[in-house]
PLY file of the C-alpha trace (Angstrom):
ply
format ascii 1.0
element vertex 345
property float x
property float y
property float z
element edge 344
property int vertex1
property int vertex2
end_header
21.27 15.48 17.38
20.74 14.47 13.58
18.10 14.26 11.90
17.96 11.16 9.16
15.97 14.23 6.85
13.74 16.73 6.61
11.12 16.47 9.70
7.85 18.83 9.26
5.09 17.88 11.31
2.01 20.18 11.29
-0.54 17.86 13.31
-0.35 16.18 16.73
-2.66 14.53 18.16
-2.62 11.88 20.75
-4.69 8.49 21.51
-5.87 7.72 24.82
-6.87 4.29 26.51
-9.50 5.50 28.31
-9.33 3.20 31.18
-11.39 2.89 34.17
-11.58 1.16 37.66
-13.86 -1.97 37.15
-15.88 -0.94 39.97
-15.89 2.80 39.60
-16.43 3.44 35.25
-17.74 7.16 35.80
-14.35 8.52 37.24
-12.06 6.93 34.45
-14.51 8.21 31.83
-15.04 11.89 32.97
-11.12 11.72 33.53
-10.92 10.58 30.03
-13.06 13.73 28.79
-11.02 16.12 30.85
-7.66 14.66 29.03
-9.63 15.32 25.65
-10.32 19.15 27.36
-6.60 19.30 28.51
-5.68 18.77 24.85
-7.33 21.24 23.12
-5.51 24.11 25.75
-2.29 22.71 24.99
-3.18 22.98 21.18
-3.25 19.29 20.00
-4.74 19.35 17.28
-6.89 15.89 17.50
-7.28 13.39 20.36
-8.26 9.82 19.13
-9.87 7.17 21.72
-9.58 3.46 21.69
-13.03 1.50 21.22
-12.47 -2.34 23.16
-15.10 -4.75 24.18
-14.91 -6.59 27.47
-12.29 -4.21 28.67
-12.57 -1.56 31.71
-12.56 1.10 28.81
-14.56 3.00 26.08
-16.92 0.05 24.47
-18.76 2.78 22.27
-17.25 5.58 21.07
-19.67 7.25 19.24
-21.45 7.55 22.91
-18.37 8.83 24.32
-17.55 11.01 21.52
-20.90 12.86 21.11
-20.45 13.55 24.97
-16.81 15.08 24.10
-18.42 17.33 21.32
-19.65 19.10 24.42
-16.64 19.93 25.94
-14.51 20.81 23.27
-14.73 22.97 20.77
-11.53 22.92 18.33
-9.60 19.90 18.65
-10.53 17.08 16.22
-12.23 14.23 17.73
-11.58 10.53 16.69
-12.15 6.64 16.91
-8.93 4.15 16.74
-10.02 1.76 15.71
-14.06 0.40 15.73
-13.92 -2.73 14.59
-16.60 -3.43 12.33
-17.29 -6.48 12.34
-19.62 -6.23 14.91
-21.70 -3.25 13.98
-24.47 -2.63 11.45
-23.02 -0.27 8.51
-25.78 1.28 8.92
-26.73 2.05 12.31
-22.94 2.75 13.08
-23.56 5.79 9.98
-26.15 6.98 11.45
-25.01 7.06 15.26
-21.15 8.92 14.16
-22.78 11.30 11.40
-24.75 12.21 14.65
-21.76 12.54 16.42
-19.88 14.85 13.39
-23.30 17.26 13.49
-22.58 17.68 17.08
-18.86 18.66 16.70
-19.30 21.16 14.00
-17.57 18.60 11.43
-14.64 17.92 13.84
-15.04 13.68 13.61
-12.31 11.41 11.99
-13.37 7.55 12.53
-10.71 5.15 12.22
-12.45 1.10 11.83
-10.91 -2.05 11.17
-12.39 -5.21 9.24
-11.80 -8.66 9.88
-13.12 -11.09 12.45
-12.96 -9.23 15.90
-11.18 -9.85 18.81
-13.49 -11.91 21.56
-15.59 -13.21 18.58
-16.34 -16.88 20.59
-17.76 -14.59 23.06
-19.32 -11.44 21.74
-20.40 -13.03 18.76
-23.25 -15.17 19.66
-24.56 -12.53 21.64
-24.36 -10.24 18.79
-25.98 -12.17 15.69
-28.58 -14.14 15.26
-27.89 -17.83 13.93
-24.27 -19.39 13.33
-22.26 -16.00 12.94
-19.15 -18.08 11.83
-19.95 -17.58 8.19
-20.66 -14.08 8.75
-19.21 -11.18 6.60
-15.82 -9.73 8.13
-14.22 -8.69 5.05
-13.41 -5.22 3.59
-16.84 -5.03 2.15
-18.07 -4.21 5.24
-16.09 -0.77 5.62
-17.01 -0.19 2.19
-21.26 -1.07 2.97
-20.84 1.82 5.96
-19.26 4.18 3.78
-21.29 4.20 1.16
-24.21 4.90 3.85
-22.44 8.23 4.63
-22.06 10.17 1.27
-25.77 10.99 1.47
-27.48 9.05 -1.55
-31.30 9.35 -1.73
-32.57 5.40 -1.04
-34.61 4.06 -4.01
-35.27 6.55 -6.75
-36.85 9.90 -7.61
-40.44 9.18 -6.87
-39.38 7.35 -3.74
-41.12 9.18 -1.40
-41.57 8.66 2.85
-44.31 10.17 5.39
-43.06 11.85 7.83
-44.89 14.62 9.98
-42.64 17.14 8.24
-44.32 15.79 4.78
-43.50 13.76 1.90
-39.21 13.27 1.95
-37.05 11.67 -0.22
-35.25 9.18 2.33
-31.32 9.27 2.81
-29.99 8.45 6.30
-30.37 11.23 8.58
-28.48 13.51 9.95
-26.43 13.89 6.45
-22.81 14.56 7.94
-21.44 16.64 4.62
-17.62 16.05 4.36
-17.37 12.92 6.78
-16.88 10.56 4.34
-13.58 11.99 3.71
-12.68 11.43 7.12
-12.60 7.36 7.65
-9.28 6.39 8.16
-8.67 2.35 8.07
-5.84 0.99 10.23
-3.97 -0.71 8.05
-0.89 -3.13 9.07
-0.11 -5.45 5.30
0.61 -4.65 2.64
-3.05 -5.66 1.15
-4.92 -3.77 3.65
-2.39 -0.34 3.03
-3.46 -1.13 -0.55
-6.91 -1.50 -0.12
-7.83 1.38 1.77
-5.56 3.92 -0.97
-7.49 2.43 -3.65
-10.81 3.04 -1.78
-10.11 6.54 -0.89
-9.88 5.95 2.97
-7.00 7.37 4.93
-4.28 5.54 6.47
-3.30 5.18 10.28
0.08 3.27 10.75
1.33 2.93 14.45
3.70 0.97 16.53
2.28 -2.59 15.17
3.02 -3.85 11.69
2.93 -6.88 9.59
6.60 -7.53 8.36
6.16 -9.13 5.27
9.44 -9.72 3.15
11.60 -8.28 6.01
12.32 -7.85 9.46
13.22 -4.42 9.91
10.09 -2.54 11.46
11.00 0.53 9.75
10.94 -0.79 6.13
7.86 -2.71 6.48
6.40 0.40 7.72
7.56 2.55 5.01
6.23 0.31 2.31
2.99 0.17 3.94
3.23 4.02 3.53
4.53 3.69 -0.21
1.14 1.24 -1.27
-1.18 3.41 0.54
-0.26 6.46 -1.60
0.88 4.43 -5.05
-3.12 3.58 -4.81
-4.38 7.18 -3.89
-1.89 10.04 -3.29
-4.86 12.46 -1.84
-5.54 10.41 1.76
-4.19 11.09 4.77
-1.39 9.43 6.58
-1.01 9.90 10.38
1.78 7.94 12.25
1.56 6.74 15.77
4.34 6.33 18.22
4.38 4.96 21.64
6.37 8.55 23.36
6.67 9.07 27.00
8.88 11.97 28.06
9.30 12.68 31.70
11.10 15.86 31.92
8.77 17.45 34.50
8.11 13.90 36.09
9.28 13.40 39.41
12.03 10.43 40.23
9.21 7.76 41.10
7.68 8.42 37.75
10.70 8.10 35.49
11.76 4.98 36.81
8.21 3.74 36.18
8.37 4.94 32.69
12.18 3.60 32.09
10.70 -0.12 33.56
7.46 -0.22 31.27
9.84 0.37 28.45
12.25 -2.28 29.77
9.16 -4.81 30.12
8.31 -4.54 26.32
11.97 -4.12 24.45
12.02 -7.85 23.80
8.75 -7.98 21.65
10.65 -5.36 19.18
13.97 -7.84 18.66
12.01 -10.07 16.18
8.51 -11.00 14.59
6.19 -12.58 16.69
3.76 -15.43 16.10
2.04 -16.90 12.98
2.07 -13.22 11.30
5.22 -12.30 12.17
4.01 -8.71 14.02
6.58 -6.35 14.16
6.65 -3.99 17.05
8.81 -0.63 16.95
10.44 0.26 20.33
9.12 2.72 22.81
10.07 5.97 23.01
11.15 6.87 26.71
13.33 9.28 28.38
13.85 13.23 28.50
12.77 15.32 26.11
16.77 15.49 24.43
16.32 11.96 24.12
13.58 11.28 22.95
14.22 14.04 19.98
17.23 12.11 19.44
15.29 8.87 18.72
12.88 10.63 16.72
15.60 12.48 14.02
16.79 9.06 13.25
13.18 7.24 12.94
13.33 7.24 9.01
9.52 7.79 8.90
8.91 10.71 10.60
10.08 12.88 7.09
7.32 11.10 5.51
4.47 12.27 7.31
3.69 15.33 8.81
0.85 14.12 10.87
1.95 12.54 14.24
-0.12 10.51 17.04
1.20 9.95 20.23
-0.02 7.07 21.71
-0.50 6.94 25.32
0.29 3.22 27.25
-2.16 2.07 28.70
-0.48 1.23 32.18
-0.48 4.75 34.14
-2.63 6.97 35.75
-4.83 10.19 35.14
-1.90 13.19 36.05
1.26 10.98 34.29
-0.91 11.38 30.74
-1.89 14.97 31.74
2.36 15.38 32.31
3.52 13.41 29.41
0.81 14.70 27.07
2.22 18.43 28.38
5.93 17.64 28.04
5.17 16.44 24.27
3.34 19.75 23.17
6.07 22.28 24.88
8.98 20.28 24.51
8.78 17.90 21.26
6.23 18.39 18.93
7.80 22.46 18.46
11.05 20.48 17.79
9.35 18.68 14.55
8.16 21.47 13.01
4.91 21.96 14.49
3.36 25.10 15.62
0.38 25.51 18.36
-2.57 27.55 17.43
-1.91 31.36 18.07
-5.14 31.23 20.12
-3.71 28.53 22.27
-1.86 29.82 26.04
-0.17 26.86 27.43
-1.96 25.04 29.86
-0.40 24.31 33.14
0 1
1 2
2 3
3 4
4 5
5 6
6 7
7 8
8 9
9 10
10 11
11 12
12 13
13 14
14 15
15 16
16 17
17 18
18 19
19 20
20 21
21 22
22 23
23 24
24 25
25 26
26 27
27 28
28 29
29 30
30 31
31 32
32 33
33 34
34 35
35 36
36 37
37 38
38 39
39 40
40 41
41 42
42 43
43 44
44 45
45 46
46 47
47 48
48 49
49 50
50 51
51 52
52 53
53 54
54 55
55 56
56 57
57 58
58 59
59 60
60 61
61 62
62 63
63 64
64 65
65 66
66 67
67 68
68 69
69 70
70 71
71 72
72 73
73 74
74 75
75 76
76 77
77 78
78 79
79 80
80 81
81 82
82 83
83 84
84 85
85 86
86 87
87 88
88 89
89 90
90 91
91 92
92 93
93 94
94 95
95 96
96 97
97 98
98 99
99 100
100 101
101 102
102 103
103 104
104 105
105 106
106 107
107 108
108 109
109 110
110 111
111 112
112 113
113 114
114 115
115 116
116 117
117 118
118 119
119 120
120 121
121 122
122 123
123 124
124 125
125 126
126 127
127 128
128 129
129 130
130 131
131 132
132 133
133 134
134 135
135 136
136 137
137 138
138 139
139 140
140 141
141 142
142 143
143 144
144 145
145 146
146 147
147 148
148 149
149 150
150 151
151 152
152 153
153 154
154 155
155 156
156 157
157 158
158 159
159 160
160 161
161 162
162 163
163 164
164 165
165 166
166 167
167 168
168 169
169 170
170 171
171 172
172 173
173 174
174 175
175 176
176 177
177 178
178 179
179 180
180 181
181 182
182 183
183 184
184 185
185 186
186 187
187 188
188 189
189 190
190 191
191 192
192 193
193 194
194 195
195 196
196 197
197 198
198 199
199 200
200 201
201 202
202 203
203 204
204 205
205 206
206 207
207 208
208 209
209 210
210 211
211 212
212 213
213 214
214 215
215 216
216 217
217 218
218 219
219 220
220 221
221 222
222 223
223 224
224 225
225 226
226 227
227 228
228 229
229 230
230 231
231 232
232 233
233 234
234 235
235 236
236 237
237 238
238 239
239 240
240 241
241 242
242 243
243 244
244 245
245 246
246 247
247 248
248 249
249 250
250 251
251 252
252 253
253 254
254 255
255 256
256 257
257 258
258 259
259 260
260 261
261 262
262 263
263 264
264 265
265 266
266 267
267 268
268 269
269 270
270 271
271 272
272 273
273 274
274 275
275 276
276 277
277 278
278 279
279 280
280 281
281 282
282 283
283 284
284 285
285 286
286 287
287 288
288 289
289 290
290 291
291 292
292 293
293 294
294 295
295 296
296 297
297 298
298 299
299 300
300 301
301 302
302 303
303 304
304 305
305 306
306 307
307 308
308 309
309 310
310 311
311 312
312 313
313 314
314 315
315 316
316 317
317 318
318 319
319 320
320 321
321 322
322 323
323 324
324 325
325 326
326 327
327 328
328 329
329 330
330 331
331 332
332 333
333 334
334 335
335 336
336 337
337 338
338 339
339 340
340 341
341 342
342 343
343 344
């Protein structure tokens, strides 16, 4: 196997659907906490969960997080992607700097402006009046950041009651060091630019704008390249769709090899009005899948990696695929477990 150049990744974490029988919520949920547990003995070191409305899956997860603070106690703990469009700045503060108290500081939230998906629907119910001049832009992001970094509201004489005494207000609990932990999930060029100039970090998955080019891979890089041209400091993580099946029984890997088949078409050109660019799957044994990854030209760009679980299979296949990454790929990249972590079985 060659590599395309030097490969050092020193965080893995993973991104889970969190799905759930319509009918039965509680056992997809708890299952989705246990994958989050699972993670942490394997040595990940973050687990990320979607947030979707109108879906059998996590529609808040700032409630599902804080109840994941409780049953973890290293891994990092994060939200991909809340879009924020349909949340007050600054409720949303003070709900997830609740959430980074409970962890210890272990929260990274990941949001998303623009108008949200469902908005016909959700959006009526949501806002009061005709919502369809509403604010979706950037400035949205930047109204619930500015609610974390802890300024005192009004000036120094600004005083409340409370029945701890007079207080200078600021939004409560003060979560010191989570504003450095918003990432914005960025797919143009504008948006890369945006959140580098703002100070946010950048996710990049398998889902891009291609602007100026077809190739998946180069659109993807420059995203990379204006993200740090407009701050260096931020944080890049890069998510890939990886499924290995070594310890997968024959059922499984042909279930794996035809969920891969069912998507390779979207990846042979852009699709629709913004021409979204979609990198191929990653599918196969462990050998292979290495394989893939030396050549992917991003990898030596980053050393933060996401695997990003489909949303298509069931409770034990992410328990096997998310154990076959750890032992058998990520130590292949560069990375290194904790040397308090055993490997979980």
């Amino acid at each position: 196997m060659t590599r395309v150049g030097n490969i050092s990744i020193s965080h893995i974490g993973f991104l889970t659907p969190g799905n759930y029988p319509d009918d039965d919520p509680l056992s997809g949920l708890e299952q989705t906490l246990e994958q989050l547990q699972y993670g942490e003995d394997l040595g990940f070191d973050s687990a990320w969960v979607r947030q979707r409305h109108l879906e059998p899956g996590i529609s808040s997860a700032s409630a599902f997080l804080a109840a994941a603070t409780q049953r973890t106690s290293r891994i990092e703990l994060g939200t991909a992607v809340i879009p924020i469009g349909y949340e007050s700045p600054y409720r949303l503060a003070e709900d997830l700097a609740t959430v980074d108290v409970l962890s210890r500081g272990r929260l990274n939230i990941g949001v998303s402006a623009g108008r949200p998906l469902h908005a016909d629907l959700i959006a009526p119910l949501v806002f009061d009046g005709d919502w369809t001049g509403f604010d979706f832009s950037h400035d949205r992001v930047l109204r619930f950041a500015d609610n974390l970094r802890g300024s005192y509201l009004g000036d120094e004489q600004t005083l409340i009651k409370t029945p701890f005494g007079p207080q200078r207000p600021r939004l409560q609990p003060y979560a010191k060091g989570l504003i450095d932990r918003i990432w914005y999930g960025g797919g143009s060029q504008r948006s890369a630019e945006w959140a580098g100039r703002n100070g946010f970090n950048l996710l990049t998955g398998n889902v891009i704008t291609g602007e100026g080019t077809d190739d998946f891979f180069i659109a993807q890089s420059r995203l990379i390249e204006t993200h740090r041209g407009a701050e260096t400091q931020r944080r890049v993580a890069l998510g890939r769709v990886i499924v290995p099946f070594d310890s997968a029984d024959a059922a499984t890997r042909r279930r794996y090899r035809d969920y891969a088949n069912g998507r390779h078409e979207r990846t042979l050109s852009p699709q629709g009005e913004r021409r979204t660019l979609f990198a191929r799957d990653v599918v196969g044994t462990s050998e292979e899948i290495l394989a893939q990854l030396f050549a992917d030209p991003i990898l030596p760009e980053v050393s933060e990696l996401r695997l990003e679980l489909p949303y298509e299979f069931e409770h034990e296949q992410y328990r096997q695929i998310l154990h076959d990454f750890a032992t058998l790929i990520a130590p292949e990249l560069g990375w290194k477990a904790p040397s308090d972590i055993r490997a979980a079985s």
